[in-house]
N, C-alpha and C positions, 0 to 999 in steps of 0.2 A: 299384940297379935294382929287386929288391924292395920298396922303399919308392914307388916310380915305380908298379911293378907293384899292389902294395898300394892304393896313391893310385886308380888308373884301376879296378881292384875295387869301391872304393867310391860310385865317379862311376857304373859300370852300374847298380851294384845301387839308386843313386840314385834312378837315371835309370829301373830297373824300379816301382821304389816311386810314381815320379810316374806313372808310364804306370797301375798297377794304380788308383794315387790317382782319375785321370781316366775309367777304363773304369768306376768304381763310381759318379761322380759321374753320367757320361751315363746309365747305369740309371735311378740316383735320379731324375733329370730326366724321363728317360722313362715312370717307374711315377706321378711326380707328373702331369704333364701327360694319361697318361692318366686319374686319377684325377680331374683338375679337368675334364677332357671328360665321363666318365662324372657327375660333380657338376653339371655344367652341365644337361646333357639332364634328369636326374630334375628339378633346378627348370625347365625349358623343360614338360616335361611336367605338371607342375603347376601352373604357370600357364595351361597352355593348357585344361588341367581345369577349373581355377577359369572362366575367359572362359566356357568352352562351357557352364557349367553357372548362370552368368549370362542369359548367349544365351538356354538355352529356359527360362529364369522368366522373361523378358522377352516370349519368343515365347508363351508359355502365358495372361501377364496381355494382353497385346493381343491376339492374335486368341480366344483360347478353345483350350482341349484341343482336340488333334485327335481323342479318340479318342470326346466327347460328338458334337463335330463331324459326324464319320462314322457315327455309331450314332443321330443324328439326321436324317440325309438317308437313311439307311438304312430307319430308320421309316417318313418320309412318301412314298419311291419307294412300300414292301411298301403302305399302307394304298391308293397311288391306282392303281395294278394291281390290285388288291381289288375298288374302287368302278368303275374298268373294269369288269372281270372280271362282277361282277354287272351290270352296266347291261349290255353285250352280252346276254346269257342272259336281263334281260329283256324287252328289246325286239327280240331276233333273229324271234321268230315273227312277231311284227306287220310288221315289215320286210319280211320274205318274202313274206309274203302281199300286201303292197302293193306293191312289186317285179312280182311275177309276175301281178299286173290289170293291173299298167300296161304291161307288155309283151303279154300273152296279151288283156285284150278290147282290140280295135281300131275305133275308132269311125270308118269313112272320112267324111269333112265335106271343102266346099270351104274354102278358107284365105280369110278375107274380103278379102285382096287380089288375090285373081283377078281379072280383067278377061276377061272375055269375048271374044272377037275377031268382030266384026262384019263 
């Protein structure tokens, strides 16, 4: 019976050893697969670095920097507000003045398409 008993001792403790064997193995599995997810993403994010950093040398040699781009439409709005700006001031007096003759003298004349009514 002790021998029995003995025998079925050995079978648990086996049987404990394969179970602890398995709970270590699924870790390992777990710590690796996170490990190749977290490997995965760093090269995903690197390649997508690299693309994007392709993209705007590509965007930059076709259209032009944006920032000459804006610093040059920026120029020439400042410079034609400018050439406004002084053309109003001056020609506003001459304006005015011919403006207000042609409202204030009133020259009454018939309209050479009148017709008389006989």
């Amino acid at each position: 019976m002790t021998s029995q008993s003995q025998g079925i001792q050995q079978l648990l403790q086996a049987e404990k050893r394969a179970k602890d064997k398995l709970e270590e193995a699924k870790k390992r599995k777990g710590k690796r697969l996170k490990q190749a997810k977290e490997e995965a993403m760093a090269e995903i994010d690197h390649y997508r670095l690299q693309r994007e950093k392709e993209f705007r040398n590509k965007q930059t040699n076709v259209m032009g920097s944006e920032g000459n781009l804006s610093a040059k439409i920026e120029e020439q709005t400042t410079e034609i507000v400018r050439n406004l700006t002084s053309s109003y001031h001056k020609n506003m007096e001459s304006m005015m003045k011919k403006l207000l003759n042609t409202i204030c003298d009133i020259n009454p004349e018939v309209h050479p398409n009148f017709r008389h009514a006989v």
